[in-house]
N, C-alpha and C positions, 0 to 999 in steps of 0.2 A: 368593481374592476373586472374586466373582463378576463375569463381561465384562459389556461393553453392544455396541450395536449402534453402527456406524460412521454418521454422519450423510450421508456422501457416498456413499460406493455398498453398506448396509446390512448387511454381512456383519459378522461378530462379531470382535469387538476384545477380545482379551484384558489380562488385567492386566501391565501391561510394568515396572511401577519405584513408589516413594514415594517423597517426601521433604517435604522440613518448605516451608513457602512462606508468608511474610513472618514470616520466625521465628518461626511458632508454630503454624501447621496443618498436619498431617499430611493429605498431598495423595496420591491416588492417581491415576496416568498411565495409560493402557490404548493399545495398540498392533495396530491393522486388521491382520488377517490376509490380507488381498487388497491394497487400496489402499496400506497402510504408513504411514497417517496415525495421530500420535501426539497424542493428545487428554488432558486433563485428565477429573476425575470432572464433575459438574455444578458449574459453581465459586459456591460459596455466599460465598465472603468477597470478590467483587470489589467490593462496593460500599466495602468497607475500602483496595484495593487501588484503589479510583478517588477517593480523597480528595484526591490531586495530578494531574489528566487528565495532565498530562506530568508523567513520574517523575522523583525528583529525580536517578536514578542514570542519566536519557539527557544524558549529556555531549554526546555525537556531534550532537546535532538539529538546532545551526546548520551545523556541517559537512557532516553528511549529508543537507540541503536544499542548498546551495551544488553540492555535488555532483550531486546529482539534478537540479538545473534545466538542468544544463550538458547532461548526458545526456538531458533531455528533450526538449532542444530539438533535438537529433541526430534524435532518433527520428523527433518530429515532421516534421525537415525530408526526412529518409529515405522516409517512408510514409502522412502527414497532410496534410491542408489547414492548414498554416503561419496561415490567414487567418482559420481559423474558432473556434469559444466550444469552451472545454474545463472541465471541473473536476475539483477536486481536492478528491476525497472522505475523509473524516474527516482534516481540513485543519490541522487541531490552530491553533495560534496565527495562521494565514495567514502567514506568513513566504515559504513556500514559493510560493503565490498573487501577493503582492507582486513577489517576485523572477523571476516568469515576464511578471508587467504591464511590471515594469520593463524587460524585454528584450522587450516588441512585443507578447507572446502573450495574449492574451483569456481567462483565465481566472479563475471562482469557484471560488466556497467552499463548503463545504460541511463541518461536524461538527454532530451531536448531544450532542455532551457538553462540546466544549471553546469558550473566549470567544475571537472572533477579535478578535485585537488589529493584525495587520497589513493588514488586509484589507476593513475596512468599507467598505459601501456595494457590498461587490462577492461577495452570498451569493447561492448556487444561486436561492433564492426570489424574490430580485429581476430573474430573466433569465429571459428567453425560449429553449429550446432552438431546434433540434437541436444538441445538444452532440458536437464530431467525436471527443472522447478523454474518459475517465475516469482521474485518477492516481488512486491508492491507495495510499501508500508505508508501510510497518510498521503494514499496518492487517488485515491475515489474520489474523498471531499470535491475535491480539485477539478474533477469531470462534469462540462455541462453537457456531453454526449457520452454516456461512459458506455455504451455498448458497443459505439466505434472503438473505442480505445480499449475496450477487453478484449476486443477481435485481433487486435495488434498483439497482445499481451498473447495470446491462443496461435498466432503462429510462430512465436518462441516455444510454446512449449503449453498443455493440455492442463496442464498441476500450475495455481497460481495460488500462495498465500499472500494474504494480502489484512491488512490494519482498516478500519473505518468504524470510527463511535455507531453504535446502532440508535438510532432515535427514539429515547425513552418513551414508554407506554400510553407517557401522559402528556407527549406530544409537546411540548414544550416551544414557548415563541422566541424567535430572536429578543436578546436580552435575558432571558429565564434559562439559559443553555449555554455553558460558553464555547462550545466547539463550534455554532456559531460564526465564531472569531471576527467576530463584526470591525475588531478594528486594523486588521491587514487585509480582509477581504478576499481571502483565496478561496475559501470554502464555498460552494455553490450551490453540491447536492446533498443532499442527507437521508441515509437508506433505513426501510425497517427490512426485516429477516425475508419479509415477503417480496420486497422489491429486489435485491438478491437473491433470491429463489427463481424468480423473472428472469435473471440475468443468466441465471445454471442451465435453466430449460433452453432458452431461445441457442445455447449453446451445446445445449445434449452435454452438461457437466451435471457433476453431484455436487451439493451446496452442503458442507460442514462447518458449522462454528462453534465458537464458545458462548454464545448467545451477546457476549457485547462489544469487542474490538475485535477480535482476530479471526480469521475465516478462510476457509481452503474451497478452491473452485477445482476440482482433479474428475481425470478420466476414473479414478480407481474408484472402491469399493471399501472404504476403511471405518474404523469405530469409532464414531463422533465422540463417546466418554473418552477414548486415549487422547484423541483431538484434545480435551477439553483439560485433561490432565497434565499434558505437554504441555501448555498454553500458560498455568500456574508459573509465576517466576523462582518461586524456591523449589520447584523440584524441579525446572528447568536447569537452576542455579547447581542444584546436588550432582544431576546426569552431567552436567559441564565438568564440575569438580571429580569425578570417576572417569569418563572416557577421554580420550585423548585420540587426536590422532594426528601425523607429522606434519608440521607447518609449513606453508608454504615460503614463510619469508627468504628463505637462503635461496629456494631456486629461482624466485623472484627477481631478487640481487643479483645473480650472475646473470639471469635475463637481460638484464638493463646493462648493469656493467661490464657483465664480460671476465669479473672475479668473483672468487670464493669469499664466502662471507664468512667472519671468522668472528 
């Protein structure tokens, strides 16, 4: 089968694996011979595959927001203005947005595709930047140009933490991998360290991770081992349980309503 060109740093990506993807199209995978980024053909059936914006088979969402707030707020306290407006791009339901107001932190919304439900009245459009962070959490996969869509993400704001499984060592084919997700079929790209590292340069950012899910694109200068320490969920979990800082929910409420919340 014939390669295509890699979208992050251009060299030719050959044909790496097939398989079936939402039980019933024959998908073919192509794998960058330089960067190592494993990319889908050009995906013609996502609009089948976005009939549910969240899929019915992400059990983990509320968990893996609860998790993620705890861990962001480390971060933030580690290397951020704690004080200043952040948002949380392709925000899915606002849950995650919610639960960062609810612990102090200033942050919008922001999806194109998906209804926010926990989060009205507090989308990208209704604020005024400079915005100090950008989350991103399970939203790379999802990119079949992700260098357009980081450049969106970069005039919000220079600092982007963002979630994406890193592609095991050992290369792993549809079927042998289940991030995969062969059967809601969102997933499209799938990065190793170096194909993100791609993405840091053509950006003039610095590429810090924890080597497998979580990863910071920022103008700054910071210590990959704190990165990598803040990232852990039970010392994320302990620094949650020590600092505190005032909630946003009350001024929320009188926002909306117009009363004191009692």
């Amino acid at each position: 089968m014939k390669g295509k060109k890699c979208p992050l740093c251009s060299s030719g990506s050959d044909f790496f694996a097939a398989d079936k993807v939402l039980n019933k199209y024959q998908v073919a995978y192509f794998k960058c011979g330089n960067c190592g980024l494993v990319q889908t053909e050009k995906p013609y059936w996502l609009k089948e595959a976005y009939v549910d914006t969240i899929s019915k088979s992400d059990v983990g969402l509320v968990s893996r927001n609860l998790a993620m707030a705890k861990i962001t707020k480390t971060i933030i306290y580690a290397f951020f203005d704690r004080k200043s407006k952040y948002v949380d791009y392709g925000g899915g339901y606002g849950l995650f947005v919610r639960l960062m107001r609810d612990s102090g932190f200033n942050f919008y919304w922001y999806d194109k595709f998906c209804a926010n439900l926990f989060a009205n009245d507090y989308e990208v459009m209704n604020c005024n930047g400079p915005f100090e962070l950008v989350t991103a959490f399970e939203v790379f996969e999802h990119l079949y140009s992700p260098l357009d869509e980081v450049k969106k993400m970069c005039a919000l704001s220079k600092n982007i933490l963002f979630t994406t499984q890193l592609l095991p060592a050992n290369s792993p084919k549809p079927g042998e991998w289940q991030y995969y997700a062969l059967d809601h079929g969102q997933h499209i790209s799938f990065y190793t360290f170096k194909s993100l590292s791609i993405i840091a340069e053509k950006l003039s950012l610095n590429l810090y991770s924890n080597g497998q899910c979580i990863h910071l694109l920022t103008s700054k200068k910071i210590s990959n081992a704190i990165l990598t320490i803040a990232s852990i969920h039970k010392i994320a979990s302990w620094f949650d349980f020590i600092f505190k800082q005032k909630s946003l929910i009350k001024d929320d409420y009188f926002k909306i309503t117009g009363k004191r919340f009692y």
